[in-house]
FIMINU-333620 format. One record per atom (N, C-alpha, C, O): residue number from 1; atom name; y, z, x. Coordinates in nm, 3 decimals, decimal comma. Each point is the difference from the previous one (the first is absolute). Layout:
<sites>
{site NUM CA {Y Z X}}
...
</sites>
This chain:
<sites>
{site 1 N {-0,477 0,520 3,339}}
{site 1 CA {-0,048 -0,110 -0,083}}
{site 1 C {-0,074 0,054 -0,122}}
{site 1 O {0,014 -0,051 -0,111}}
{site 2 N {-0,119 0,185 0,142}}
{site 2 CA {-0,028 0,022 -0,111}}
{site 2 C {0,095 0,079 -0,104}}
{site 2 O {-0,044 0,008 -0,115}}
{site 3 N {0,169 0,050 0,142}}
{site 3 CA {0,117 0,024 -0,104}}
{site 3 C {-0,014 -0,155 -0,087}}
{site 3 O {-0,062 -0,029 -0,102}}
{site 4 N {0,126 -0,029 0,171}}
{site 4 CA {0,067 -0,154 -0,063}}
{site 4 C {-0,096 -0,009 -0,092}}
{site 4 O {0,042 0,001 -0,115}}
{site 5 N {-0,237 -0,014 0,140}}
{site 5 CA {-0,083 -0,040 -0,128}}
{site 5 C {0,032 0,101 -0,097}}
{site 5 O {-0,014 -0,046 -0,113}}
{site 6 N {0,056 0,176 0,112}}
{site 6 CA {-0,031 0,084 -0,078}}
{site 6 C {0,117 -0,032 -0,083}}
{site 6 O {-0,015 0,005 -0,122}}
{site 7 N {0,119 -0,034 0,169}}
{site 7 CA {0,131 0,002 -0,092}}
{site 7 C {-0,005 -0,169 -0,066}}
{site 7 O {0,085 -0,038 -0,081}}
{site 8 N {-0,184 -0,043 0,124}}
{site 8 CA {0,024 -0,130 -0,022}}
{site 8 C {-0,097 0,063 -0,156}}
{site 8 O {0,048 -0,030 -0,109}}
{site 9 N {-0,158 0,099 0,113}}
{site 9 CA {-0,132 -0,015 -0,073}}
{site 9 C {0,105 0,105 -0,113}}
{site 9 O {0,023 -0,055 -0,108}}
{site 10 N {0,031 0,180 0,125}}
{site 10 CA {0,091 0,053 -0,018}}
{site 10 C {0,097 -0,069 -0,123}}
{site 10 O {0,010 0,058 -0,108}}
{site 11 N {0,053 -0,175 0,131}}
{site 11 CA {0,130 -0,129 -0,023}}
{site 11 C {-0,073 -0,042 -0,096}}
{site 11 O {0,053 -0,007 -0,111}}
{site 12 N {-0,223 -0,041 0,128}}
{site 12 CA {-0,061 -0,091 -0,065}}
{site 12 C {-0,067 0,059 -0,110}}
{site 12 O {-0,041 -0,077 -0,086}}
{site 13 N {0,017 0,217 0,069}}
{site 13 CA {-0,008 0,062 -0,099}}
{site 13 C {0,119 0,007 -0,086}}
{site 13 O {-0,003 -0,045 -0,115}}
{site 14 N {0,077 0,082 0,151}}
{site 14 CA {0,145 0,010 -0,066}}
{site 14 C {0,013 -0,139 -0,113}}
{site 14 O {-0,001 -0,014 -0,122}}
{site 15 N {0,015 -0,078 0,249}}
{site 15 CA {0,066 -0,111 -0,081}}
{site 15 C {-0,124 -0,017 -0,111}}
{site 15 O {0,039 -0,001 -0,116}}
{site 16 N {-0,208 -0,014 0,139}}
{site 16 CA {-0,090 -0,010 -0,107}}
{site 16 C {0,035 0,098 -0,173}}
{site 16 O {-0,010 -0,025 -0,120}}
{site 17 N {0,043 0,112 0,184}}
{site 17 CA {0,050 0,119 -0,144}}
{site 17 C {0,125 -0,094 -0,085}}
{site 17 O {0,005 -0,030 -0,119}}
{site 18 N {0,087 0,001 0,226}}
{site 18 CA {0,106 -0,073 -0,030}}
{site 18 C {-0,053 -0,148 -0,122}}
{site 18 O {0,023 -0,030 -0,117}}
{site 19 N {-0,071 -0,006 0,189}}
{site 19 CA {-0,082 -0,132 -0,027}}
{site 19 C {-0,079 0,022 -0,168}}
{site 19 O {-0,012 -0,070 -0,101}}
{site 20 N {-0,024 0,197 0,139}}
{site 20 CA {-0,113 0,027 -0,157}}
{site 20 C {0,117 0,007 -0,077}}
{site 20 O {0,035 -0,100 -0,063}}
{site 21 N {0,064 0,254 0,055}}
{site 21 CA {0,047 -0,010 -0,091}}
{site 21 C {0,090 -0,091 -0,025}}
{site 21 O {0,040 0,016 -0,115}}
{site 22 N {0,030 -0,136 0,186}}
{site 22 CA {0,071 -0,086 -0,031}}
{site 22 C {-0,069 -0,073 -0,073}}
{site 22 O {0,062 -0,008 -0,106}}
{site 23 N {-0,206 -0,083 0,096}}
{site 23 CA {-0,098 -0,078 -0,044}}
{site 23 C {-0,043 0,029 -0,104}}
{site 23 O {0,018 -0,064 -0,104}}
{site 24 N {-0,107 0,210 0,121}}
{site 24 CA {-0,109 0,064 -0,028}}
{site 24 C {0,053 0,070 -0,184}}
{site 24 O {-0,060 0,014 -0,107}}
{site 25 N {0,188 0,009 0,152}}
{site 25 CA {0,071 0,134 -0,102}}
{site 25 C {0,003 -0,134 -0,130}}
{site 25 O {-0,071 0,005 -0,100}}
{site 26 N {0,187 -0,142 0,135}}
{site 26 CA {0,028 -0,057 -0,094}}
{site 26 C {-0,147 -0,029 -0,102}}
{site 26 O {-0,010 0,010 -0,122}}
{site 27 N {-0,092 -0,048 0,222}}
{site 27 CA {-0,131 -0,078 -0,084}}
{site 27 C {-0,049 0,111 -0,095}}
{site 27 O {-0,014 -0,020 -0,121}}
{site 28 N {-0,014 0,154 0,189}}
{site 28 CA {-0,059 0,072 -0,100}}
{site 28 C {0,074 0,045 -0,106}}
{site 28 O {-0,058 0,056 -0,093}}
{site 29 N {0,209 -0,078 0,091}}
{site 29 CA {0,088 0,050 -0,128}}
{site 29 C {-0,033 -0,116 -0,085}}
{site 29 O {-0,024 0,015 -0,120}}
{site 30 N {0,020 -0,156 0,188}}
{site 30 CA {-0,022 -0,076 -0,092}}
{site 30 C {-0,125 -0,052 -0,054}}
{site 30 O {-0,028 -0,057 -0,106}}
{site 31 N {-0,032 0,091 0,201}}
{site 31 CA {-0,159 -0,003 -0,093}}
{site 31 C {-0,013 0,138 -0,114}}
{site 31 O {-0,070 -0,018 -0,100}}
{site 32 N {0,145 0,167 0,122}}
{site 32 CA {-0,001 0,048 -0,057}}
{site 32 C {0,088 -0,072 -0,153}}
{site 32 O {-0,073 0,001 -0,099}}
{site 33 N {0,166 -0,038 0,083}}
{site 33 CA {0,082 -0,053 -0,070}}
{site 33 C {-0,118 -0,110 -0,100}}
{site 33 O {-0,023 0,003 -0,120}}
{site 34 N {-0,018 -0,072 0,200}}
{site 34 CA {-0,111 -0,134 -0,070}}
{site 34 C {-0,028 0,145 -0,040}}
{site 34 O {0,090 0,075 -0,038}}
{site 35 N {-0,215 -0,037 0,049}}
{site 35 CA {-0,076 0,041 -0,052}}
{site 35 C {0,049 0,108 -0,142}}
{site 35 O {-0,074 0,028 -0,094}}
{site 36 N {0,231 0,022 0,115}}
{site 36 CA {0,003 0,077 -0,113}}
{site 36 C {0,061 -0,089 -0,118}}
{site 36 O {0,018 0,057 -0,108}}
{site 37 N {0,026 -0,233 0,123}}
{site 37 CA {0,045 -0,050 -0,048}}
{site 37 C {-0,133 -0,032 -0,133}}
{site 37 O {0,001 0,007 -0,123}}
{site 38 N {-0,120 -0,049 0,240}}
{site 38 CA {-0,127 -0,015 -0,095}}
{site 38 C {-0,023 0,104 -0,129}}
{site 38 O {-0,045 -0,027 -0,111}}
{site 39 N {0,090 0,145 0,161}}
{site 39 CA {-0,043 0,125 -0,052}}
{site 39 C {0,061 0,008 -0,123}}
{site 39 O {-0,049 0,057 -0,098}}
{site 40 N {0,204 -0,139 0,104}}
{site 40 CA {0,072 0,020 -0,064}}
{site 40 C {-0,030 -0,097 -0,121}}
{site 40 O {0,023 0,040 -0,114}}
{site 41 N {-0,077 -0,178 0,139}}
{site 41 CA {0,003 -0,075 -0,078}}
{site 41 C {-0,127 0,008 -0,052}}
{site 41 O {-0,024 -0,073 -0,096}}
{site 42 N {-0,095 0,170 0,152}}
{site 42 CA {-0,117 -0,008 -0,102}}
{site 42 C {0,030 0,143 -0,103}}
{site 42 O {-0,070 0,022 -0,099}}
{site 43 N {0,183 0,067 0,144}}
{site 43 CA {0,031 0,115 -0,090}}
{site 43 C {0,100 -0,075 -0,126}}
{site 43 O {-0,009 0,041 -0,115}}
{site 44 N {0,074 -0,121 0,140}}
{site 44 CA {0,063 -0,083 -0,089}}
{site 44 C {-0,092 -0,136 -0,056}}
{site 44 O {0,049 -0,076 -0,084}}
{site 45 N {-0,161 0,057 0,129}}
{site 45 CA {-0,111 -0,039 -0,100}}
{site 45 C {-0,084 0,062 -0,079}}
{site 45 O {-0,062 -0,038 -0,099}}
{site 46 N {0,069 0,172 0,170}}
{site 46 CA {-0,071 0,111 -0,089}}
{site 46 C {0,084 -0,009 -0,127}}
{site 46 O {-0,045 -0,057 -0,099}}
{site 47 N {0,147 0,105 0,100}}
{site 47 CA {0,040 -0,006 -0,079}}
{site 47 C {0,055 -0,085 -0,135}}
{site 47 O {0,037 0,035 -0,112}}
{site 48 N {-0,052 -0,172 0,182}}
{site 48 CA {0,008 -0,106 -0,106}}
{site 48 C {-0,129 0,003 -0,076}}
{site 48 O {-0,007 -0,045 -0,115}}
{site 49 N {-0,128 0,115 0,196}}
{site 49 CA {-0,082 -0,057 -0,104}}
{site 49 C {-0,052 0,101 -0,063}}
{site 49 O {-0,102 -0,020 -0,066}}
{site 50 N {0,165 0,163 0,075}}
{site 50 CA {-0,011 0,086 -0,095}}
{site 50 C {0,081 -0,003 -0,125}}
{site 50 O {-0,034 0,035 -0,113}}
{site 51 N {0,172 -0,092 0,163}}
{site 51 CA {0,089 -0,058 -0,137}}
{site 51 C {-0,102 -0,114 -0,106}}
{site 51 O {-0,023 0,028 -0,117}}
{site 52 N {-0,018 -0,128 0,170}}
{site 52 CA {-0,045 -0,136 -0,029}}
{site 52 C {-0,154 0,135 -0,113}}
{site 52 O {-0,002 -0,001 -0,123}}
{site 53 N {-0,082 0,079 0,194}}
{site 53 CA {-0,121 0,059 -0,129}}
{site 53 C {0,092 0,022 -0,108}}
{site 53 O {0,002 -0,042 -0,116}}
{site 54 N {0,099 0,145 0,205}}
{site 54 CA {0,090 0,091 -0,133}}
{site 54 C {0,021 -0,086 -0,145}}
{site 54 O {-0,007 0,045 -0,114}}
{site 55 N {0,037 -0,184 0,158}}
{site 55 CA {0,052 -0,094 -0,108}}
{site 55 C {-0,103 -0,053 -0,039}}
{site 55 O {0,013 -0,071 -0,100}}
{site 56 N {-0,165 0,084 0,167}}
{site 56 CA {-0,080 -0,090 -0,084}}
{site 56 C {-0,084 0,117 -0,082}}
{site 56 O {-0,069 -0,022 -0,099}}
{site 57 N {0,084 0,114 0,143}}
{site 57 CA {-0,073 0,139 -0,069}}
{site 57 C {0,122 -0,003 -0,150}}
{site 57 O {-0,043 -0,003 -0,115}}
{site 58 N {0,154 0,004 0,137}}
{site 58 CA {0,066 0,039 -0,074}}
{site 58 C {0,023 -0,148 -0,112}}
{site 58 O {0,081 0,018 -0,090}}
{site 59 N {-0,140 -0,136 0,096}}
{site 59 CA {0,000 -0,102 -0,091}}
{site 59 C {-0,154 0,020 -0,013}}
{site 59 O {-0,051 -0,058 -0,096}}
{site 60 N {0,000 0,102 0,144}}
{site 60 CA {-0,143 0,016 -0,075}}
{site 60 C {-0,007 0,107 -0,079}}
{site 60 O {-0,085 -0,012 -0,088}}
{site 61 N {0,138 0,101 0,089}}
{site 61 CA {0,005 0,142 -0,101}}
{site 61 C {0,055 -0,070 -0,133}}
{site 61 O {-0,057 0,009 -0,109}}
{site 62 N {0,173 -0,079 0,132}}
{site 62 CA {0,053 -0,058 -0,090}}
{site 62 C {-0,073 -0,112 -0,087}}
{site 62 O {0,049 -0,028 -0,109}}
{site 63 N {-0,117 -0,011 0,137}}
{site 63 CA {-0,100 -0,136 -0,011}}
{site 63 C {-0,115 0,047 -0,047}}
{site 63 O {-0,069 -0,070 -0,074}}
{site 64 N {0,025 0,222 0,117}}
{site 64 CA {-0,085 0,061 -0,083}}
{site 64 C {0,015 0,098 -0,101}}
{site 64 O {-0,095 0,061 -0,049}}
{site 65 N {0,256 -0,040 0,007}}
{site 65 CA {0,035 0,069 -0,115}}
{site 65 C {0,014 -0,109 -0,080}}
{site 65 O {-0,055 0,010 -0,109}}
{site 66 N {0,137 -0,153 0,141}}
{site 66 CA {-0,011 -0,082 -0,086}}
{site 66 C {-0,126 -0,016 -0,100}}
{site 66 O {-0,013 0,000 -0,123}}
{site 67 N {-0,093 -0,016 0,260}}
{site 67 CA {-0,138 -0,069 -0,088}}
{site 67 C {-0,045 0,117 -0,039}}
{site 67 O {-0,116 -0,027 -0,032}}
{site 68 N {0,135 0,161 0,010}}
{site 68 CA {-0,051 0,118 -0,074}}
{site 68 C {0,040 -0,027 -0,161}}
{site 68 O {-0,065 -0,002 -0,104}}
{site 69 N {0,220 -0,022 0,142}}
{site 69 CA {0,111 0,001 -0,102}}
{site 69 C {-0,045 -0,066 -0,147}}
{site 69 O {0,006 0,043 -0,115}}
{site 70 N {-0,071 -0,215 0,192}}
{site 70 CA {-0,081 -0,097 -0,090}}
{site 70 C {-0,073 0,074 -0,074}}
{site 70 O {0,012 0,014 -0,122}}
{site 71 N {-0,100 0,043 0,204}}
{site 71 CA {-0,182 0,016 -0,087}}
{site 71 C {0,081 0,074 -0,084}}
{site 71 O {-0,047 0,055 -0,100}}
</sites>
């Protein structure tokens, strides 16, 4: 009888491993996934709003050669 617990406790480990990575594997790829999606879209906000100075630096240079230009 004590074989049978050992191979039952044995079975029940098994199938738990089974259990994680069937469960366990999908969630963390996809929480990995969320999370690099975020990553992705604040690196592609980075970058919109380094474009967005570029153009206001670059109409203000302009805006201040104009008004140089005047005097």
């Amino acid at each position: 009888m004590k074989e049978a617990k050992d191979v039952l406790r044995i079975v029940g480990v098994v199938l738990l491993g089974l259990f994680v990575l069937v469960v366990g594997v999908p969630l963390v790829l996809t929480a990995a996934g969320v999370a690099l999606g975020i990553i992705g879209i604040l690196f592609k906000l980075a970058v919109i709003v380094i474009k967005l100075a570029v153009v206001v630096a670059i109409g203000y240079l302009v805006l201040v050669g104009i008004r140089a230009m005047l005097r």
